[in-house]
VEXDRENSE-311308 format. One line per 3 residues: their letters; for each residue x, z, y of C-alpha. Coordinates in nm, 2 decimals. Each point is the difference from the previous one (the first is absolute). Layout:
BEGIN
A) X:Z:Y  ...
***
This chain:
BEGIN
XXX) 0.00:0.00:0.00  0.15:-0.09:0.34  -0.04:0.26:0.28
XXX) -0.02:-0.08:0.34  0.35:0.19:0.13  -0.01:0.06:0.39
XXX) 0.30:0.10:0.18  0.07:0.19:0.33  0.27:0.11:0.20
XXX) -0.03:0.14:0.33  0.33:0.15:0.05  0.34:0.03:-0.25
XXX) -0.31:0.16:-0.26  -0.23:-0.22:-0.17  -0.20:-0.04:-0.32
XXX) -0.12:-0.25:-0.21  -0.39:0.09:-0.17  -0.26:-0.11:-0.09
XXX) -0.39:0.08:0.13  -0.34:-0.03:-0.20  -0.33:0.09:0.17
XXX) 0.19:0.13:0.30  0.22:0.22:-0.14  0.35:0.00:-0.06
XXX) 0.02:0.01:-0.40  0.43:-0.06:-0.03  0.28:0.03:0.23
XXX) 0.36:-0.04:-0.03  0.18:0.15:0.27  0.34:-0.07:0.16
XXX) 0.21:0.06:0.31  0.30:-0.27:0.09  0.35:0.14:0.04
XXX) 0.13:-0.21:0.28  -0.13:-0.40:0.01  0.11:-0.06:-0.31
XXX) -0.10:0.23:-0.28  -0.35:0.14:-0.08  -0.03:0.27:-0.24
XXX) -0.30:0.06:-0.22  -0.06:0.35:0.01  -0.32:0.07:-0.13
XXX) -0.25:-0.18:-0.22  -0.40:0.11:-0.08  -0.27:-0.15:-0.21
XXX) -0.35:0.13:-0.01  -0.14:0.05:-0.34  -0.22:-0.26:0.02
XXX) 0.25:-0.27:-0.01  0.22:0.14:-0.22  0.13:-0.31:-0.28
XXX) -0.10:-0.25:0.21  0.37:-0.04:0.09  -0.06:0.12:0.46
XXX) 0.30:0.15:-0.03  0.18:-0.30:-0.12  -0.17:-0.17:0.28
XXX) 0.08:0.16:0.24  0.40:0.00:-0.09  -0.07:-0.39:-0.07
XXX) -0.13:-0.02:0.41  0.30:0.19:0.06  0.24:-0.22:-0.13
XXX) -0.11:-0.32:0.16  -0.05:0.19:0.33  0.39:0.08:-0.06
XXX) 0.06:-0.35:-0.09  -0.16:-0.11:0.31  0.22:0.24:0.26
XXX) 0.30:-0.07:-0.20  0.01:0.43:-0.06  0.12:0.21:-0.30
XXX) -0.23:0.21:-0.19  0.05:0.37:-0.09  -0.20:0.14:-0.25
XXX) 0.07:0.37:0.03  -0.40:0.01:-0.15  0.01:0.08:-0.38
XXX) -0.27:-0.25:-0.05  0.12:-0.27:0.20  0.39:0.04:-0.18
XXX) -0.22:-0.04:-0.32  -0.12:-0.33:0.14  0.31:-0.14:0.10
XXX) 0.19:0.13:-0.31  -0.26:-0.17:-0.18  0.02:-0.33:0.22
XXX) 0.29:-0.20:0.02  -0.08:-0.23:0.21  0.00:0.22:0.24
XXX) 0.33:0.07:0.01  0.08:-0.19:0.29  -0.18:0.23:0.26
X) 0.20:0.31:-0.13
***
């Protein structure tokens, strides 16, 4: 199932989530470290959409976000290292 992931950043904070009915249901939290490094601090998933891969997502949105800026990734979040280590494709925005 493909979520719609939203992403905001109003300062050197941001997130990356995702909203049903109004309400934010996942979010994956980072702050950047300069220009060129964001580190993924924190990553949540409500019970509802738990298996039906938000998290992954959401580190998915993330990595072509990074792509996009040309920035490095920092998973610091045990989740989102679990992604990543599980992803090698990825390696390029680590």
């Amino acid at each position: 199932m493909t979520l719609q992931v939203q992403h905001e950043q109003p300062d050197h904070k941001g997130a990356f989530y995702i909203e049903q009915d109004g309400k934010r249901v996942a979010e994956m939290t980072y702050v950047m470290a300069g220009d060129t490094n964001m580190i993924i601090d924190h990553t949540e998933v409500s019970d509802a959409l738990r298996g039906q891969g938000a998290g992954a997502q959401m580190v998915a949105a993330a990595v072509v976000y990074a792509r996009e800026k040309g920035i490095k990734i920092r998973p610091l979040c045990p989740f989102a290292k679990s992604v990543f280590d599980k992803t090698p494709e990825y390696i390029d925005v680590l």
